[in-house]
Phi, psi and omega in degrees: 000116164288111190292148194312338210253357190262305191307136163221145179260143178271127165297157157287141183304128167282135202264161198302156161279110168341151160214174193213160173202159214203137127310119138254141190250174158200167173197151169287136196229006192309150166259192187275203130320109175112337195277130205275201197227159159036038171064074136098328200282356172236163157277147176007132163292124176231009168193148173278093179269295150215198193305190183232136168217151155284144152203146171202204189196148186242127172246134229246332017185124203301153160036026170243154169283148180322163153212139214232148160204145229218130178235120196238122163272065179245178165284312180172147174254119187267112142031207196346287179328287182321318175266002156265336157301284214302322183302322194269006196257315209273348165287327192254007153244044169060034227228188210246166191278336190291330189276352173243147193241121178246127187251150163261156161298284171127003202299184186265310188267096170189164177284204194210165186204123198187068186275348136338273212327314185297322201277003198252331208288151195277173171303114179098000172233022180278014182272334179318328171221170226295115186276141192321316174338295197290315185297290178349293157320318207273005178293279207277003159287270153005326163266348185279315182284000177269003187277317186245044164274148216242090165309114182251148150320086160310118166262330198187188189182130172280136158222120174247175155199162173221163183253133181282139195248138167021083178222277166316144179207162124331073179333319195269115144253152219239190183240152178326333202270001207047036185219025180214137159261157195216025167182127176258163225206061180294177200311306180261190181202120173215164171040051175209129197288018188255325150340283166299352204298143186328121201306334184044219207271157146227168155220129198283335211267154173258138178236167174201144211251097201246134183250138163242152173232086186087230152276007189257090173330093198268335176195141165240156192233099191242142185229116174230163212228060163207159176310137197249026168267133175256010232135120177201183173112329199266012163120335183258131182280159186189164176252006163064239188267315192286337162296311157335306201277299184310317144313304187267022165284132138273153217109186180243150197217156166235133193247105181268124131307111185288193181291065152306328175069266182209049176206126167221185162276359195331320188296334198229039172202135181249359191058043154256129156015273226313356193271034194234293194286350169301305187286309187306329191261025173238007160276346193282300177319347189276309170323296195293330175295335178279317186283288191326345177266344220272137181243153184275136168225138186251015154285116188249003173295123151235145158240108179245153196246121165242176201183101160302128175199162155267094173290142144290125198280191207249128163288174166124174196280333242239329193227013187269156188275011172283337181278316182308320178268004152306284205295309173272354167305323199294102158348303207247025169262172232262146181311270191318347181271326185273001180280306171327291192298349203266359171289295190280350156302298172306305172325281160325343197260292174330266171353316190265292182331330167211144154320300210224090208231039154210199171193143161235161200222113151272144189243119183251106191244197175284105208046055191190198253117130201205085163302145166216134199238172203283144129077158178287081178280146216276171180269350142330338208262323170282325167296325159325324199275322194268345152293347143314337176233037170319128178106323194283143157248082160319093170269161195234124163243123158259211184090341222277252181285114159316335190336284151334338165092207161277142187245048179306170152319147170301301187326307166336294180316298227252015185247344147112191178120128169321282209299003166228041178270208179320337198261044205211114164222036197236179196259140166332316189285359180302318193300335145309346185279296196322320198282295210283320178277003187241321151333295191311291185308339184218023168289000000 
C-alpha cells in the first residue's frame, strides 16, 4: 500500500522545440534563339541580355516532409506544365507534389511553359509556343539543383516589410462614378492625361521572410505586388528591374510577384530604357529596408497548408469550346490568337476533366504567412489573404497554375476592362470561391 509520503506528481512533458533546416537552389531556365516569348504575343528570342534564373529553397521542417517553394522567370506554367514542375520538383527533394509551389516571375520577355496547349496547336504551327523539350530540360536542370542542395541548419528567421516609393499603380482607372472602366494605365503609360492619374488600391508594401543560421543570413525571400516589366517586346531576354534588383542584394535572394493583376508602373514609368534601372533601384532599396526591418523569431513550427477548389470557366458563348476551335481551325487567323486559343483550350479541357482544377498553398510559421495562388490574381486577393490573418504578416506570391489566366473581382467583370476580356477564363462568381478558400486556408 502506498503511503502519502511514496506519492509523486509528473510535471508535464515539454513538448519538444521544433527544428528547421533550409536548402538553396538556383538554375539556368534562358531559352535558346528563336525560341518564343510571352506564348507568342512578342516577338521571339533574338537575344540574350541576361539570364533567366529558377532560384528557391527546400524546407526541412522536423518530422514533417521538405517543402520547396520555387521562383521562376518565366510568364506562367498552364494547368498540366504547372503540375509537372511540381510532381519533378517534389521527386527531387523527396516530398509530396501538394508541398511544393512553383511561382512564375511573370517578366514578358521570358517563355511560357503550357504543354496542353503545344499539343493543341494545328499543324504547321507548332512553334508557336515554347517547345516541350526545351521545358522539359529546364525542368528537370531545377530538380537536379534541388537534388543536390545542401540543407543548413536554421536558428531563427526574420520577417519586415518597406514601403516601396513609386513604383505600383492601378492599372484600372475607373469613372468618377466607380462603375466603369474607362482607361488601362498598363506596365507603361504615355501621352494620356490618365497617366497620372491616383496610384488607386496596392498594397504599397514589399515584404521579406529570412532564414538564419547564427549570424549568417542564409536565404531571403521577398514579395512584392506589381507586373514586374519597365519595357519589354523586342526579342530580348532579360528578368528585367526585378531581376536587377534581385543581383544586386548580396546574398542568396528570391524574388515573388504578388497577386498583380491589375498592378502596374504605368504612373512612375512611360517605357523608355533608362525607367528600367530606376524602378531597380527603388525595388533593391525596398529590399534592404524590409531586412532591416525584420523582428526575429525563434519558433521554428511551420505549417503548410493546402486547399483544393474549382474556378469555373466563364460562360457565353464567347468562351465555349466551339468558339476556341474557330480560331484554331482558321488558316488566317493572326499567329497570337492561334497561340491564345490553344491556351484557352487547355484551360476548358482542364475544366471539364476535374471538379477541383487549382490549389492554394500556405506555409504558416509564428506570426506570419506566405500565401500562394493561382493565375494573375487581382490584388483583392492578396489584401483578402492578410485580413484573413490579422496581427499576421502575410505575404502573397500569385504566378502559380497559369491555366486561369487573370483572376478578377466580380465587380471588375461588369465594369470591363483587358483583365476581364478574353484573356480572363474563369466565371465571375470565382471570386466567392477564392474568398471563402483563403478563409478555409487560414482558419
Amino acid at each position: 500500500m502506498l503511503t502519502r509520503r511514496h506519492l509523486f506528481y509528473a510535471a508535464p512533458a515539454l513538448a519538444a522545440k521544433a527544428t528547421l533546416r533550409v536548402a538553396t537552389f538556383e538554375a539556368d531556365v534562358t531559352p535558346p534563339p528563336g525560341a518564343p516569348l510571352c506564348y507568342s504575343l512578342v516577338v521571339p528570342t533574338a537575344s540574350i541580355e541576361s539570364p533567366l534564373l529558377a532560384r528557391g529553397i527546400v524546407l526541412y521542417p522536423d518530422t514533417q516532409k521538405p517543402i520547396v517553394l520555387c521562383a521562376l522567370d518565366w510568364l506562367g506554367l498552364g494547368s498540366a506544365s504547372y503540375d509537372a514542375w511540381r510532381a519533378s520538383l517534389a521527386r527531387a527533394a523527396g516530398t509530396t507534389p501538394d508541398r511544393v509551389a512553383v511561382q512564375t516571375v511573370h517578366q514578358h520577355d521570358a517563355p511560357g511553359d503550357d504543354r496542353a496547349a503545344a499539343a493543341a496547336l494545328p499543324a504547321g504551327r507548332t512553334h508557336l509556343l515554347t517547345d516541350v523539350d526545351f521545358c522539359v530540360a529546364a525542368q528537370q536542370r531545377v530538380a537536379a539543383a534541388v537534388r543536390v542542395a545542401k540543407p543548413q541548419p536554421v536558428t531563427h528567421w526574420g520577417a519586415g516589410s518597406a514601403p516601396v516609393e513609386r513604383i505600383a499603380s492601378s492599372r484600372r482607372i475607373l469613372s468618377p462614378d466607380g462603375q466603369t472602366f474607362v482607361f488601362q494605365r498598363f506596365t507603361a503609360c504615355r501621352q494620356s492625361p490618365y497617366c497620372d492619374a491616383p496610384v488607386g488600391l496596392i498594397d504599397p508594401l514589399l515584404k521579406t521572410f529570412s532564414f538564419y543560421n547564427g549570424t549568417q543570413r542564409l536565404a531571403s525571400l521577398h514579395y512584392y505586388a506589381v507586373h514586374p516589366m519597365s519595357y519589354y517586346g523586342k526579342g530580348i531576354v532579360n528578368p528585367d528591374f526585378v531581376g536587377i534588383a534581385r543581383a544586386s542584394m548580396p546574398g542568396f535572394h528570391v524574388y515573388f510577384t504578388g497577386a498583380a493583376g491589375n498592378i502596374g508602373a504605368g504612373k512612375y514609368n512611360d517605357g523608355a530604357p533608362a525607367n528600367r534601372a530606376a524602378l531597380a533601384a527603388r525595388l533593391a532599396a525596398a529590399m534592404r529596408a524590409s531586412i532591416d526591418s525584420e523582428q526575429r523569431h525563434d519558433n521554428l513550427r511551420a505549417d503548410w497548408r493546402t486547399t483544393s477548389l474549382n474556378l469555373p470557366h466563364r460562360p457565353g458563348a464567347d468562351f465555349s469550346q466551339s468558339a476556341i476551335m474557330r480560331v484554331l481551325d482558321d488558316p488566317k487567323a493572326a499567329d497570337k490568337d492561334v497561340a491564345s486559343a490553344a491556351r484557352y483550350l487547355a484551360w476548358w479541357r482542364r475544366c471539364q476533366a476535374t471538379r477541383q482544377n487549382t490549389q492554394l498553398q500556405a506555409l504558416v510559421l509564428d506570426g506570419a504567412a506566405l500565401a500562394h495562388l493561382p493565375g494573375e490574381s487581382f490584388v483583392e486577393y492578396q489584401l483578402a489573404a492578410q485580413a484573413a490573418r490579422p496581427g499576421d504578416l502575410v505575404a502573397t506570391a500569385a504566378y502559380g497554375d497559369y491555366g486561369p489566366m487573370y483572376i478578377g473581382t466580380k465587380a471588375a467583370y461588369a465594369e470591363g476592362g483587358y483583365e476581364t476580356s478574353a484573356v480572363s477564363r474563369i466565371h465571375p462568381d470565382s471570386e466567392d470561391v477564392l474568398r471563402s478558400s483563403l478563409k478555409i486556408l487560414f482558419r
